[in-house]
C-alpha positions in Angstrom: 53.7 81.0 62.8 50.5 78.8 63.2 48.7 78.3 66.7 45.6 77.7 68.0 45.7 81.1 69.6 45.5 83.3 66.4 43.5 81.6 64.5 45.5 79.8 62.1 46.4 76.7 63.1 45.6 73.3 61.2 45.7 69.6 62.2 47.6 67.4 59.8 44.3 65.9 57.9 42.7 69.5 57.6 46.1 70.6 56.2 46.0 67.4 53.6 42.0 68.6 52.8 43.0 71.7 52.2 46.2 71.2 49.9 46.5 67.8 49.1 49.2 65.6 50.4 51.8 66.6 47.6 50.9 70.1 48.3 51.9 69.7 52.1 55.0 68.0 51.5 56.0 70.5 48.7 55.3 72.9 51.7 56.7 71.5 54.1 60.2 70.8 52.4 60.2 74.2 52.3 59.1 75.2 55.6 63.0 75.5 56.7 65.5 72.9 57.9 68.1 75.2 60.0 67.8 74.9 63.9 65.1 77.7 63.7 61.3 77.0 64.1 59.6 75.5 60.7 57.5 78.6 59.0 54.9 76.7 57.1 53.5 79.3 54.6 50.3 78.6 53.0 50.7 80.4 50.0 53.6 77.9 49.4 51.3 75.0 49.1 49.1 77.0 46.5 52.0 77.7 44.6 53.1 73.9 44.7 49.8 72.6 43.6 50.0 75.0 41.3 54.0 73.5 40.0 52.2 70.3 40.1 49.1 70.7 38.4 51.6 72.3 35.4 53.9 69.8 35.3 51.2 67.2 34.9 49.2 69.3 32.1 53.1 69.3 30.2 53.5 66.0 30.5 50.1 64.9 29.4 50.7 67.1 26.5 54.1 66.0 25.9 52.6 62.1 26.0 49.8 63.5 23.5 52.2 64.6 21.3 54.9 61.9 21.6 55.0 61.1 17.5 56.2 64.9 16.6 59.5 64.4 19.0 63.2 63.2 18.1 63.4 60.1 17.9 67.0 57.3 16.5 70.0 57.3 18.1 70.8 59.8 20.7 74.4 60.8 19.3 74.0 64.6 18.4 76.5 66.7 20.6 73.9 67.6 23.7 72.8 63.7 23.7 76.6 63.3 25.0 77.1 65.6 27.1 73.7 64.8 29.2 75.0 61.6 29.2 77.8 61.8 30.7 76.3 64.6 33.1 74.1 61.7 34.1 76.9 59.2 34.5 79.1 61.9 36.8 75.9 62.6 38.8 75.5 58.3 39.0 79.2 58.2 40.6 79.3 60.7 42.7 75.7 59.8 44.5 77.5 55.9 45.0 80.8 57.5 46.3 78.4 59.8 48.5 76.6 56.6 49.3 79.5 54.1 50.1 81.1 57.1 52.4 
């Protein structure tokens, strides 16, 4: 629990210094949504940053790389069956949506 009164509390700007805004809103989505009090924790932030900073090293490697991956028509077996994962998830996020 952060307050002023032990020491670790920090204002919204010094939090966004200190972890960068991605950081804080990786952190805060996980700082807890039931009717409890929020528990921002700071290792989460490092730990998103870190998630982040991954992610972006893949895809820069993945873009580096681009001429070594499949490429034609997507028509094996696990090309149809994302698909159509894809195109279950599309219909029920617009039947969520329209209810």
């Amino acid at each position: 629990q952060m307050s002023k009164s032990t020491g670790n509390f920090l204002t919204l700007t010094q939090a966004v210094d200190k972890f960068s805004a991605d950081g804080m809103r990786l952190a805060l989505a996980d700082a807890g949504d039931t009717v409890e009090d929020a528990n921002f924790v700071e290792a989460m932030a490092d730990a998103g940053i870190l998630r982040l900073y991954t992610w972006v090293e893949w895809v820069k490697e993945m873009i580096a790389n681009r001429d070594s991956l499949r490429s034609g028509p997507a028509n094996t077996f696990n090309d149809r069956v994302f698909a159509s994962e894809m195109n279950a998830g599309i219909m029920k996020t617009e039947q969520n949506y329209e209810k």
